[in-house]
C-alpha positions in Angstrom: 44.4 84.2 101.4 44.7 86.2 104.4 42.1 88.1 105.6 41.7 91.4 108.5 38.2 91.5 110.3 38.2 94.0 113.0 36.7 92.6 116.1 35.8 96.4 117.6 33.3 96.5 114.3 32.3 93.3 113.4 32.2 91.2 117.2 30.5 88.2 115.7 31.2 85.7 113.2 29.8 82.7 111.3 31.1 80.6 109.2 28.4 78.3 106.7 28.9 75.5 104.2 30.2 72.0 104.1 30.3 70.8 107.8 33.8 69.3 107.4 34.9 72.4 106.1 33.2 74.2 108.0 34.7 72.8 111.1 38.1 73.4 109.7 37.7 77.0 109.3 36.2 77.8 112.1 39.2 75.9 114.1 42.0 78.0 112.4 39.9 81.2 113.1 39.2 80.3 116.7 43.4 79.5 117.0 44.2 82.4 115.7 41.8 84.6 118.2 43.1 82.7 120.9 47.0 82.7 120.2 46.6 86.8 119.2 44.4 87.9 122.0 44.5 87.8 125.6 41.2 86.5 127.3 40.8 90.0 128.7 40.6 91.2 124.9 38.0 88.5 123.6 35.4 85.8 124.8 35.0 83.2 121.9 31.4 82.4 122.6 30.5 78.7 121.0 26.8 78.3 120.0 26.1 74.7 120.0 28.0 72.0 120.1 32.1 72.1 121.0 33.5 69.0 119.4 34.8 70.5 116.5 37.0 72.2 118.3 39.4 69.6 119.7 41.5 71.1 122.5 40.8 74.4 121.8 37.7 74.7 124.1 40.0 74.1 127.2 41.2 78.0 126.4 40.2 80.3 128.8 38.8 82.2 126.3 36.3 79.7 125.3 32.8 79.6 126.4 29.5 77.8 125.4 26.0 78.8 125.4 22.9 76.7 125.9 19.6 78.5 125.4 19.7 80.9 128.6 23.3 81.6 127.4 21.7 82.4 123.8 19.0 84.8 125.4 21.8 86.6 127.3 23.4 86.9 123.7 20.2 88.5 122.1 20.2 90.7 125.4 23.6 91.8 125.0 23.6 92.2 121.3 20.7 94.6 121.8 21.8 96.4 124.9 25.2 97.1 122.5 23.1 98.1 118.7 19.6 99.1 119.5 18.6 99.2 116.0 17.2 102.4 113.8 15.5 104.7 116.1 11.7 104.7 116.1 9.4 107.6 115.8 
């Protein structure tokens, strides 16, 4: 079934369970990013390793992150949603 995830909202997805499957979720989501969206729309940022994905990491959307790659993340996921004020 079908399903609509609006990338302005919800920027980051995971997908968990059964490694094979897994895998082939995570390729048909990736394809579909990549055939709807131009790389000036959306960065598909891969967190670990890229083998699963076949030939899809040669799209220019692609990118991997090693650990200074996953700080930058943390920094920008901040920088973007702060969190609750504090008092």
């Amino acid at each position: 079934m079908p399903v609509a995830l609006d990338l302005d909202e919800h920027p980051v997805l995971g997908v968990e369970g059964d490694p094979a499957e897994v895998a082939r979720v995570a390729r048909w989501v990736v394809g579909q990013v990549l055939v709807l969206h131009p790389p000036s729309e959306v960065e598909v940022l891969v967190l670990g390793r890229v083998g699963w994905m076949g030939g899809l990491v040669r799209a220019p959307h692609v990118s991997s992150a090693g650990a200074d790659g996953l700080h930058s993340l943390a920094d920008e996921v901040r920088r973007r949603d702060p969190g609750p004020p504090t008092t």
